[in-house]
N, C-alpha and C positions, 0 to 999 in steps of 0.2 A: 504494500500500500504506500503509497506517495504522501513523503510527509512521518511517517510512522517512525518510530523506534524498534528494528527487528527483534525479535525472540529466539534465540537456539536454544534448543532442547538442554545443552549442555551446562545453560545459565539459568535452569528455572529451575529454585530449591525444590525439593521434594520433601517435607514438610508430617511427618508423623506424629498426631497429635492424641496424646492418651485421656481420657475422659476420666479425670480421678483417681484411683488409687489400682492398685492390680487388681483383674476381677477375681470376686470369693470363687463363683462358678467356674468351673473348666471349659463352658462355653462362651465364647467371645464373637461377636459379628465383628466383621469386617465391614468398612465404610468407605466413601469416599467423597469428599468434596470438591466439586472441580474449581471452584474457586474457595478461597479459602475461609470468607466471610459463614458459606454454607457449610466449611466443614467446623467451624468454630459452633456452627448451630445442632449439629449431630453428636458434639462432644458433649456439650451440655445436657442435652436430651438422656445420651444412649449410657453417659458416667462410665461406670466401669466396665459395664459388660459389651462394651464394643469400642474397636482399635479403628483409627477416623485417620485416613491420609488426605490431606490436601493439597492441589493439582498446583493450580496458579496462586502464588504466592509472592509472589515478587513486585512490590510498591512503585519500584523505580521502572518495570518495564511497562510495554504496552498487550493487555491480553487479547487487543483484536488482531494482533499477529503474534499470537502462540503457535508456536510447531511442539506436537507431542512427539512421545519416541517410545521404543520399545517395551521399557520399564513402567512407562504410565500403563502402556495397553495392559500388559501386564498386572496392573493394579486394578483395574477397571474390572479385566475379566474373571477377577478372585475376589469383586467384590459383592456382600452380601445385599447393600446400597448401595444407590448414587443418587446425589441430588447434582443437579445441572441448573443451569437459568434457562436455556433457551431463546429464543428469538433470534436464533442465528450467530449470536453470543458466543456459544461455545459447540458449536455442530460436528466440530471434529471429533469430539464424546461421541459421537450418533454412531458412527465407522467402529469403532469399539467394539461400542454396545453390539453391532448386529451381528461383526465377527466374531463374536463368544457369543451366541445365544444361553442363556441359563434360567427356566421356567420358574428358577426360586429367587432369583433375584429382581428387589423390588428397585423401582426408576422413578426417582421424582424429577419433572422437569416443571419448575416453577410458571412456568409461562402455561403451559397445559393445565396446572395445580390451579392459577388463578384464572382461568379460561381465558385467557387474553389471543387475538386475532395475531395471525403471522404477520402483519402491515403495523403492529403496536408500534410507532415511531421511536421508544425511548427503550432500548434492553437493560437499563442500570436498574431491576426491579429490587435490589436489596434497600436502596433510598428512601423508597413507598414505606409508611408506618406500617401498610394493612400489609405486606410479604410476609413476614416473618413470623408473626403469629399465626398464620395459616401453615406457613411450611412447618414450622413446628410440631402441631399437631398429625399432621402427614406424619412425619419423624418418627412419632410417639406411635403412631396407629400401623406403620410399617414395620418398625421394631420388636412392636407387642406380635404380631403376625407372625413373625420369626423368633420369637421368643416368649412365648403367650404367659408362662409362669411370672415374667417380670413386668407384665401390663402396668400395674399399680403403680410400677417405680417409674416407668417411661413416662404415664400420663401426668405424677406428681410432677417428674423435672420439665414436661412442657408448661403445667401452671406456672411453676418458678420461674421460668423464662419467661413469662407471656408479663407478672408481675413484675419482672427486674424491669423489664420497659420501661414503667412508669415515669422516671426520672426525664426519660428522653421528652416522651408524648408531653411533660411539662413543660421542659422547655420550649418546644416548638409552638405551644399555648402562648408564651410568653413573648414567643421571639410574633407571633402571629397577632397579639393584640396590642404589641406596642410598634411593629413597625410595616404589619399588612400593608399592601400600596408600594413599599421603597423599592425605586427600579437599581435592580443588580446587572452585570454585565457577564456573562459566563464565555468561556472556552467552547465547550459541546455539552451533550447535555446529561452530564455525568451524575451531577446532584439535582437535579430539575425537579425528581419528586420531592425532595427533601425542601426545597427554597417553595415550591409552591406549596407545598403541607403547611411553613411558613408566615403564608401570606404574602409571598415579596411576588414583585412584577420582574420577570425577564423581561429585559428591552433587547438583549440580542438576538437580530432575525435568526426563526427556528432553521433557514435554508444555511444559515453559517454555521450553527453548532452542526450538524447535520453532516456538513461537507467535513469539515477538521475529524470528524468522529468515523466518517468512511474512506477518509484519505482521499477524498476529488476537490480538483480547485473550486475553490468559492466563487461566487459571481461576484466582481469588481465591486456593484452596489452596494450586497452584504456588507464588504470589508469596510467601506463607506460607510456606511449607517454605524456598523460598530466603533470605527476610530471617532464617527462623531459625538460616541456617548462618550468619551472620555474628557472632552472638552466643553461640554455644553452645561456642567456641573451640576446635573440634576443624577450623575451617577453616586451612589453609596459605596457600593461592593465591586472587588471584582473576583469570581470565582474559577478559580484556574486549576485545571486537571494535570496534576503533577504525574499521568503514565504517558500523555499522549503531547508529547511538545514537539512544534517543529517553528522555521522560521519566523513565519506567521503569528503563531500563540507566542514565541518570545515577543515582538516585534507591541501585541496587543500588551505583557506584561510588565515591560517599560511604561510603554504609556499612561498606565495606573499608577506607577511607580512615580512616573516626571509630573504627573495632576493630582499625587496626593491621597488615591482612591484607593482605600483599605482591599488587600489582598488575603482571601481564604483557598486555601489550598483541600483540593479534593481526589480522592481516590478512587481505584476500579478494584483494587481488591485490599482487605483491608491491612491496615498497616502495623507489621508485628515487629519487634516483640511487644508484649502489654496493653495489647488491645485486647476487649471480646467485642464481640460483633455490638452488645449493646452502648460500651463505654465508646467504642470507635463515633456511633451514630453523635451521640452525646456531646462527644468532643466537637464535631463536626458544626454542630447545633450554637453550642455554645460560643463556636470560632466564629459564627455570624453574629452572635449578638455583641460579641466585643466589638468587631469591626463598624459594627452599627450605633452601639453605645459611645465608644471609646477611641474610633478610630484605630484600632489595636490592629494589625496584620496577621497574620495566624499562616503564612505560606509552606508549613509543613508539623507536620502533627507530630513526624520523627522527632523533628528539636524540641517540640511540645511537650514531650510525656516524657 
């Protein structure tokens, strides 16, 4: 893809995540999260009696040009899950899946999970509040299927996960009733559910997040409209996708920088060590409201935490 930051198979951690403590039982599922925010959510879920690998992991690259390799396939087809996003997202999962067929192995693909259309514009479905408490419960109800004796313990850790939320869903209350309306400037549209959960107005043409996010040139106008929110100083925010940088996204990130316009930094998969998928959202959340409060820049959550 033009513009993109390539992926080799040879630079994308591979990522073993244990859910708790050794399991008491001799049975352990195996899992897999192809991005790693999902498998951060099956570790929670499945605790100790399932071993959770996560696929895409890596902060600093770009997942729409991942190249898998042998080892993944390999993890994919000895796994007992898999959760996926879908929307084309991650379709090279799909080649996988069909060459190890396995009738016991269960497939969540978030996009199918939330019935959402193959034309859904935005793939970053882990942003959306309403994701994760739904895939959760999948998690819990897939697990129990494969392990019926521990139902009880799956269903308790998807409430506790559905609870931990709460902190998040407040803030975005907060960030929504005190600055609903303020026009932000985004890169693509990596956080788009999270800013409109918010309340804030994207002023960047949806055609320019759009093109940077599929690697094709932007139309001249786009870039036009966009360099002019940076000077017309009704801009607040500018929201910049720290996997996916190319000339262009530098070129917009200066421009924030030389007009003063508080920059938050956002990601495609979430950003470890110390993250869990709920503290990640949190952080994210809250890096808007400094920006917005305080004019505070928040350009990377690694230095952050």
């Amino acid at each position: 893809m033009k513009g993109k930051l390539k992926v080799i198979a040879a630079a994308v951690a591979l990522v073993t995540v244990y859910g708790g403590e050794a399991a008491a039982s001799s049975t352990v599922l195996h899992a897999v999260g192809v991005e790693n925010q999902y498998a951060d959510v099956i570790s929670q879920i499945g605790g100790k009696y399932v071993e959770v690998t996560a696929i895409e992991t890596d902060p600093n690259t770009d997942p729409h040009t991942f190249e898998a390799s042998p080892k993944i396939a390999a993890e994919i087809a000895h796994a007992d899950l898999v959760v996926k996003n879908g929307l084309g997202y991650d379709a090279w999962a799909n080649k996988f899946l069909a060459s190890a067929p396995n009738a016991a192995r269960k497939v969540i693909d978030v996009q199918q999970l939330l019935g959402l259309p193959n034309n859904t514009p935005n793939p970053h479905l882990w942003y959306k509040p309403e994701t994760m408490p739904v895939v959760a419960k999948q998690i819990a109800a897939d697990l129990s299927a494969s392990l019926p004796a521990q139902k009880a313990y799956f269903e308790a850790n998807a409430k506790k996960f559905e609870a931990s939320l709460a902190p998040w869903h407040a803030a975005l209350a907060e960030l929504k009733s005190q600055y609903a309306g303020t026009e932000v400037a985004v890169t693509e549209p990596v956080g788009d559910y999270l800013l409109q959960a918010g309340g804030l107005k994207i002023a960047t043409p949806f055609n320019l997040e759009a093109a940077i996010m599929n690697g094709t040139d932007p139309a001249p106008q786009d870039v036009t409209a966009q360099n002019a929110l940076f000077s017309d100083g009704t801009l607040k925010v500018f929201v910049y996708n720290q996997q996916v940088t190319d000339p262009l996204t530098e070129t917009f990130l200066n421009q924030a920088k030389s007009h003063h316009v508080p920059i938050v930094g956002v990601y495609e998969t979430m950003p470890t060590p110390g993250y869990t998928y709920q503290s990640w959202m949190l952080a994210e959340t809250k890096a808007l409201i400094s920006a917005l409060k305080d004019k505070t820049s928040t350009e990377s959550l690694l230095a952050s935490h």
